[in-house]
C-alpha positions as CSV (number, residue, x, y, z in Angstrom):
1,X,5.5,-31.7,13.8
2,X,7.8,-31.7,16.3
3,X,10.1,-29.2,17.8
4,X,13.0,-30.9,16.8
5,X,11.7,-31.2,13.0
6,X,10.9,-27.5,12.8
7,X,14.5,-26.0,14.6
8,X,15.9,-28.7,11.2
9,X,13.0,-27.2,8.4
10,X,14.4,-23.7,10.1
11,X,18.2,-24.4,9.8
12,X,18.0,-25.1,6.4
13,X,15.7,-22.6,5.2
14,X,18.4,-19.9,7.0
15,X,21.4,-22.1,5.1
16,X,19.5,-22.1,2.0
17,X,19.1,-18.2,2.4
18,X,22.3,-17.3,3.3
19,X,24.0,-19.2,0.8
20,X,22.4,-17.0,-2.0
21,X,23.8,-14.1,-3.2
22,X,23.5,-10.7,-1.6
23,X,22.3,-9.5,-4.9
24,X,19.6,-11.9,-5.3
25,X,18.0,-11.5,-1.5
26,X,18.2,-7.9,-1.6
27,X,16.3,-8.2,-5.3
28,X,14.0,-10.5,-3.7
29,X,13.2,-8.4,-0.7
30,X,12.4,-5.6,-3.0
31,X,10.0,-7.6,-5.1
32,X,8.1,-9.0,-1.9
33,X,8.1,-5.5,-0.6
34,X,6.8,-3.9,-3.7
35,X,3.8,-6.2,-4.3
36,X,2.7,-5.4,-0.2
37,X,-0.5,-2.9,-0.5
38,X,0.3,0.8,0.9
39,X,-0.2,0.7,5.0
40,X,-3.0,3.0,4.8
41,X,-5.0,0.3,2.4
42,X,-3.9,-2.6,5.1
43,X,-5.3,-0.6,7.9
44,X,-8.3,1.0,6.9
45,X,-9.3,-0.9,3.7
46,X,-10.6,1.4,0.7
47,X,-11.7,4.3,2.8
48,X,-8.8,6.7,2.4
49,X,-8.7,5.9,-1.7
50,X,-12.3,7.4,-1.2
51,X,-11.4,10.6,0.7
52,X,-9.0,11.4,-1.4
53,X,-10.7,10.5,-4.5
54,X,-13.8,12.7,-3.3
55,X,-11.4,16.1,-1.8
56,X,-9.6,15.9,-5.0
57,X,-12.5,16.1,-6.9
58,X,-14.3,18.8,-4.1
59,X,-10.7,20.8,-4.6
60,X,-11.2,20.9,-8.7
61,X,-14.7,22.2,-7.9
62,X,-13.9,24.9,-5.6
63,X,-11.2,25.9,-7.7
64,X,-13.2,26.4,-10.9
65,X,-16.0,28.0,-8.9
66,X,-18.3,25.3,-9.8
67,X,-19.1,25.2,-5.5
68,X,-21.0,28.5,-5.9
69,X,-24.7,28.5,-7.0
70,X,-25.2,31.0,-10.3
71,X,-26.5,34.6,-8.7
72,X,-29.9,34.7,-8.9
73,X,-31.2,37.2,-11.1
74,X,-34.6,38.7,-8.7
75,X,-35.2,42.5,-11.0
C-alpha cells in the first residue's frame, strides 16, 4: 500500500466518523470501552483475580476464627 492510498483509506475513515452523530460515537466509544478487560487483568494476567480471591477468602477465615487451631485439651 502506498502512502498516498493510506492518507485516502484515512480521510475517509475520519469523514465517515465525523459525519455520524455525536450520539452514536459517544455510544460507540462506550461500548468499545466497556468490553476492554480491567488494566490490572491486561497487565498482570489472572494473578491479581487470585490474590484477591485467596485474601478474601483468608479475611472470612480470620474473621470467623477458623485461622486458630482448637486449644488443646493436655489435663
Amino acid at each position: 500500500m502506498k502512502s498516498d492510498d493510506y492518507v485516502r483509506w484515512l480521510t475517509e475513515q475520519f469523514v465517515l466518523y465525523m459525519n455520524q452523530p455525536k450520539a452514536v460515537r459517544k455510544d460507540r466509544r462506550q461500548m468499545r470501552k466497556s468490553q476492554r478487560y480491567p488494566i490490572k487483568n491486561e497487565m498482570f494476567g489472572l494473578i491479581p483475580n487470585a490474590l484477591s480471591f485467596y485474601t478474601q477468602k483468608w479475611r472470612s477465615k480470620k474473621w470467623l476464627g477458623l485461622w486458630r487451631k482448637p486449644p488443646s485439651s493436655s489435663h
